[in-house]
VEXVEX-301387 format. One record per residue: residue in three letters; x negated, y, z of N, C-alpha, C, O in turn. Coordinates in pm, whole numbers, padded with zeros to 5 digits, always signed. Example, Ala and Ser with C-alpha at 12.3 -4.5 7.8 and 13.67 -1.06 7.14 Angstrom:
# residues 2
ALA-01319-00569+00780-01230-00450+00780-01320-00330+00780-01424-00332+00846
SER-01285-00225+00708-01367-00106+00714-01290+00003+00787-01341+00114+00804
END
This chain:
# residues 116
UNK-00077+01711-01772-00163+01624-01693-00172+01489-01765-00073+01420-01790
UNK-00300+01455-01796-00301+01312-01856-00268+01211-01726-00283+01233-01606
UNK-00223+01108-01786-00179+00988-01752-00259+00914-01625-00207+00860-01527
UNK-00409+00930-01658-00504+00877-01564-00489+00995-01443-00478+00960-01326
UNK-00489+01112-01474-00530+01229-01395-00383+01170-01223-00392+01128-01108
UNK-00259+01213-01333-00170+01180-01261-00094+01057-01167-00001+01069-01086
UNK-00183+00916-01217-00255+00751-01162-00330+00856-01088-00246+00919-01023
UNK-00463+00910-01065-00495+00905-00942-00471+01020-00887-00572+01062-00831
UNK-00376+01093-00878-00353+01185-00790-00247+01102-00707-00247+01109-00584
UNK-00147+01016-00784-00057+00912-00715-00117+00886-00598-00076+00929-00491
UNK-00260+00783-00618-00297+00702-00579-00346+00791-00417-00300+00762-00307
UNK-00449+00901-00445-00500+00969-00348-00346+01029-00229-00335+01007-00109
UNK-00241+01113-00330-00111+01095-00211-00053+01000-00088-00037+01008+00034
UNK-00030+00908-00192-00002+00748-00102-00126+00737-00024-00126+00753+00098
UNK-00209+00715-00077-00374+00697+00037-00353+00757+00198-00343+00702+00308
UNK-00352+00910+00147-00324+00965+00274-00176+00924+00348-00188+00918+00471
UNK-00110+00910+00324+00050+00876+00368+00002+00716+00517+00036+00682+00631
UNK-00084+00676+00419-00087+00490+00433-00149+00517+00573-00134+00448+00674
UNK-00232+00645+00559-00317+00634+00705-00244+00635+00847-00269+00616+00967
UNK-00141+00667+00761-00045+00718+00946+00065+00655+00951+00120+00655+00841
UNK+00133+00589+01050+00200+00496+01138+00349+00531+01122+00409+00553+01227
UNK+00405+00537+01028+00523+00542+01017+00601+00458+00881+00530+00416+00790
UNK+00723+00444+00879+00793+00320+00805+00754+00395+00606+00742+00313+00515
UNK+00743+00530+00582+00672+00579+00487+00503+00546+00446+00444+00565+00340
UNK+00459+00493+00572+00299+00504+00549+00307+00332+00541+00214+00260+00505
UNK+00416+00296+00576+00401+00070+00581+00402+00108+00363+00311+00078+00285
UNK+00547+00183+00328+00565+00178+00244+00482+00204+00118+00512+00146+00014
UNK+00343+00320+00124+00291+00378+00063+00181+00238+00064+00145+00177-00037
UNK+00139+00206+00208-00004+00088+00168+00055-00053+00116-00015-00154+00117
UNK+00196-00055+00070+00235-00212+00035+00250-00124-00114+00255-00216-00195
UNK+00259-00020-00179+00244+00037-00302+00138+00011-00365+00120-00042-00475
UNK+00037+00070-00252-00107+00068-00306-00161-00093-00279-00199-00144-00384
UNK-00171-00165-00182-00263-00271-00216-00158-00352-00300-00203-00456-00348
UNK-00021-00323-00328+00036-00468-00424-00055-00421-00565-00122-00510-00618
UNK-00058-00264-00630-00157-00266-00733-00268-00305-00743-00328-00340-00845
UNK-00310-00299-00612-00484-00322-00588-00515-00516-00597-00609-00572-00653
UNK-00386-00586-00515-00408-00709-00513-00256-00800-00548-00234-00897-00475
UNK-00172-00772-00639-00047-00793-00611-00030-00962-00585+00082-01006-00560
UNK-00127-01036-00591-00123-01212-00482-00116-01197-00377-00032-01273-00327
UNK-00178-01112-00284-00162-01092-00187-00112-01012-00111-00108-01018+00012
UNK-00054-00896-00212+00020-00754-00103+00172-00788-00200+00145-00819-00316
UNK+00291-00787-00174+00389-00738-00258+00459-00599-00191+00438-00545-00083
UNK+00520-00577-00265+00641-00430-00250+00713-00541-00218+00684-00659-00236
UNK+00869-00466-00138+00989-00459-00135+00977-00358-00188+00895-00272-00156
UNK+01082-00349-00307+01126-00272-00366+01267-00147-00309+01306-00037-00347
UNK+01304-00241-00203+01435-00174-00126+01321-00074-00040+01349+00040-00005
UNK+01218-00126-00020+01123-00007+00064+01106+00109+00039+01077+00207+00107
UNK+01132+00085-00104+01089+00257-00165+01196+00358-00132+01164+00474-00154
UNK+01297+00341-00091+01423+00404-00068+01377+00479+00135+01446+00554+00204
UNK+01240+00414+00168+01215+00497+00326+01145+00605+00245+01127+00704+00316
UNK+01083+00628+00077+01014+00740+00076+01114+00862+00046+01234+00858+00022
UNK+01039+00958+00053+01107+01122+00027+01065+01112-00119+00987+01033-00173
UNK+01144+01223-00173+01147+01208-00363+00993+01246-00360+00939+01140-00390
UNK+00885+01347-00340+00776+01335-00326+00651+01197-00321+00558+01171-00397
UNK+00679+01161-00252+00628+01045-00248+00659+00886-00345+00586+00803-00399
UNK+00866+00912-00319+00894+00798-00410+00790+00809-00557+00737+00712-00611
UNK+00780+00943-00600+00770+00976-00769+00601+00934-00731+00564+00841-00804
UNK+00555+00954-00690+00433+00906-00624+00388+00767-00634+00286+00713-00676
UNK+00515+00719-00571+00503+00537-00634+00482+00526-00721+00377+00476-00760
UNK+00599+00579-00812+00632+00533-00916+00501+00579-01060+00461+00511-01154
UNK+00473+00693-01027+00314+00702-01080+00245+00627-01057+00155+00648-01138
UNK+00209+00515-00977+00135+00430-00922+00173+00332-00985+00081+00273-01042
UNK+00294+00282-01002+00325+00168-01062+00298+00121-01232+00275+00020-01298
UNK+00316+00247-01246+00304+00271-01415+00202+00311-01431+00144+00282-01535
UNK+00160+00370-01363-00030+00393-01385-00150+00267-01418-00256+00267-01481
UNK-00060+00144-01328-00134+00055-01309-00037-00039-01430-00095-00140-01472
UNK+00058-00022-01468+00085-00097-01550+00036-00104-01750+00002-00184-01838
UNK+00072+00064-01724+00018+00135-01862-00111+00125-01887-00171+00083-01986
UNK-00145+00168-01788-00366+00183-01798-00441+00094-01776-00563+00094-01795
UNK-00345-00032-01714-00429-00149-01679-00560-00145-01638-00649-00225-01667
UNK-00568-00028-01555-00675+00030-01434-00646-00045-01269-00528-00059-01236
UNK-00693-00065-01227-00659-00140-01066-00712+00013-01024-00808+00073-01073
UNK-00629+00055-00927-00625+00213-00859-00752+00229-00736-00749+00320-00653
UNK-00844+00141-00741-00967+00177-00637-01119+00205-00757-01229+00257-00738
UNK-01056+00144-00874-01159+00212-00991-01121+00358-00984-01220+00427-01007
UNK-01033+00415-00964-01022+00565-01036-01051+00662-00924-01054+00783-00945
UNK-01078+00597-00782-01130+00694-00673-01304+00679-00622-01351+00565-00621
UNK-01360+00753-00597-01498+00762-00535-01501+00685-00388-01432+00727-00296
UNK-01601+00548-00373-01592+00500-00268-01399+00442-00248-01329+00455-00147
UNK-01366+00391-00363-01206+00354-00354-01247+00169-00361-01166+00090-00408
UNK-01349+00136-00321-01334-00006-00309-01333+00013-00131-01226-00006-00074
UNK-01428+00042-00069-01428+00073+00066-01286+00131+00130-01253+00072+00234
UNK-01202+00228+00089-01046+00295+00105-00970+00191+00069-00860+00217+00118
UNK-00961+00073+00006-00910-00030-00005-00876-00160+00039-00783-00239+00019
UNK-01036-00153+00140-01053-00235+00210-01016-00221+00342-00961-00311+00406
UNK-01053-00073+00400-00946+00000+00517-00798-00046+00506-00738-00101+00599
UNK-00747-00020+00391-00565-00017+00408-00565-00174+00423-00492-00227+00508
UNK-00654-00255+00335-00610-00384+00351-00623-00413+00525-00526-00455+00587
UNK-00730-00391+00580-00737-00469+00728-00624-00384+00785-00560-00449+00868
UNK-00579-00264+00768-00516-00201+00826-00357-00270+00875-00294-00289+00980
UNK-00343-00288+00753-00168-00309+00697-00225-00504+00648-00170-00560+00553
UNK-00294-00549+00699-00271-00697+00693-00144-00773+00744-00137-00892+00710
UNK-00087-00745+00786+00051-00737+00880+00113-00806+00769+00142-00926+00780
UNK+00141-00731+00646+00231-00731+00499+00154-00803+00425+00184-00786+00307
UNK+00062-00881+00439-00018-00981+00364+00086-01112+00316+00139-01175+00408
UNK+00114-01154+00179+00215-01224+00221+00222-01370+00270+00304-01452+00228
UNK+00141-01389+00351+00092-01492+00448+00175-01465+00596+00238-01541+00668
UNK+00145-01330+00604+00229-01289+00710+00325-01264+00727+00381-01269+00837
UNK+00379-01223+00604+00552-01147+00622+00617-01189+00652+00715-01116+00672
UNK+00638-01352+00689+00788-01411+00703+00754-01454+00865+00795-01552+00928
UNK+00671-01356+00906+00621-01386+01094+00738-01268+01199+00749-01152+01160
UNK+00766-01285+01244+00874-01219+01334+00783-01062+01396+00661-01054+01408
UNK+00856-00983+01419+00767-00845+01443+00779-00876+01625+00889-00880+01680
UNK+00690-00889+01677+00719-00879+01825+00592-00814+01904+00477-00820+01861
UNK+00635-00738+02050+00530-00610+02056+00401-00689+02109+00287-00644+02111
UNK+00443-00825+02155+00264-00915+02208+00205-00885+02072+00114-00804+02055
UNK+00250-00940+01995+00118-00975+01871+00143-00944+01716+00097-00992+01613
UNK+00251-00824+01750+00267-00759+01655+00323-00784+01510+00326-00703+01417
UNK+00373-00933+01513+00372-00983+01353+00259-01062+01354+00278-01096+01237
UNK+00162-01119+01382+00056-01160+01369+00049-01314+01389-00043-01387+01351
UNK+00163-01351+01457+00154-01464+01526+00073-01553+01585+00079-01674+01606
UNK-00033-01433+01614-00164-01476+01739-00077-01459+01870+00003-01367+01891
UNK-00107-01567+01958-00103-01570+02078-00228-01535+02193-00324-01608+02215
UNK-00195-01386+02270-00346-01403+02336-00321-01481+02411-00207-01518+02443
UNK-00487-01544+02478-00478-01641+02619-00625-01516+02632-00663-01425+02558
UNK-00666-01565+02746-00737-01473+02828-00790-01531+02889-00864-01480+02974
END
């Protein structure tokens, strides 16, 4: 498998992972948008330790994909600027504007207050 092939098969794995609500899917969209935007998304690196070896190796294709090929990972998918822009509003939470905001169930990390 060439190098690119295996960058975006990474990329499409994690994709799907990111869509769904669990401490693996926080982990997979802070993978993917830190390649996509790393000013504004970072890894914890201790994060990678919530994936299964499947997925970790998954990262880690991702990481080196984007390091070696010096490709940003929404060039190598169809409609991957739009899938990019999903995970970002999605997982804005981990923006690192936000991260150092307390997780609480009103406002989620967000540190919006509703009024009504």
């Amino acid at each position: 498998m060439t190098a690119e092939k295996e960058y975006s098969t990474a990329i499409l794995k994690l994709a799907a992972l990111a869509q769904g609500d669990t401490g693996g899917s926080r982990v997979a969209a802070q993978v993917l948008l830190s390649a996509y935007n790393g000013n504004d998304f970072q890894l914890n690196i201790v994060d990678l330790c919530n994936l299964d070896r499947g997925y970790y190796q998954a990262a880690l294709a991702v990481i080196r994909g984007r390091v070696e090929l010096g490709t940003e990972p929404q060039n190598l998918l169809e409609d991957g600027d739009r899938l990019f822009r999903e995970l970002w509003k999605r997982w804005e939470r981990y923006h690192v504007a936000n991260r150092g905001l307390p997780d609480c169930s009103l406002c989620h990390g967000s540190g919006l207050i509703y009024e009504d």
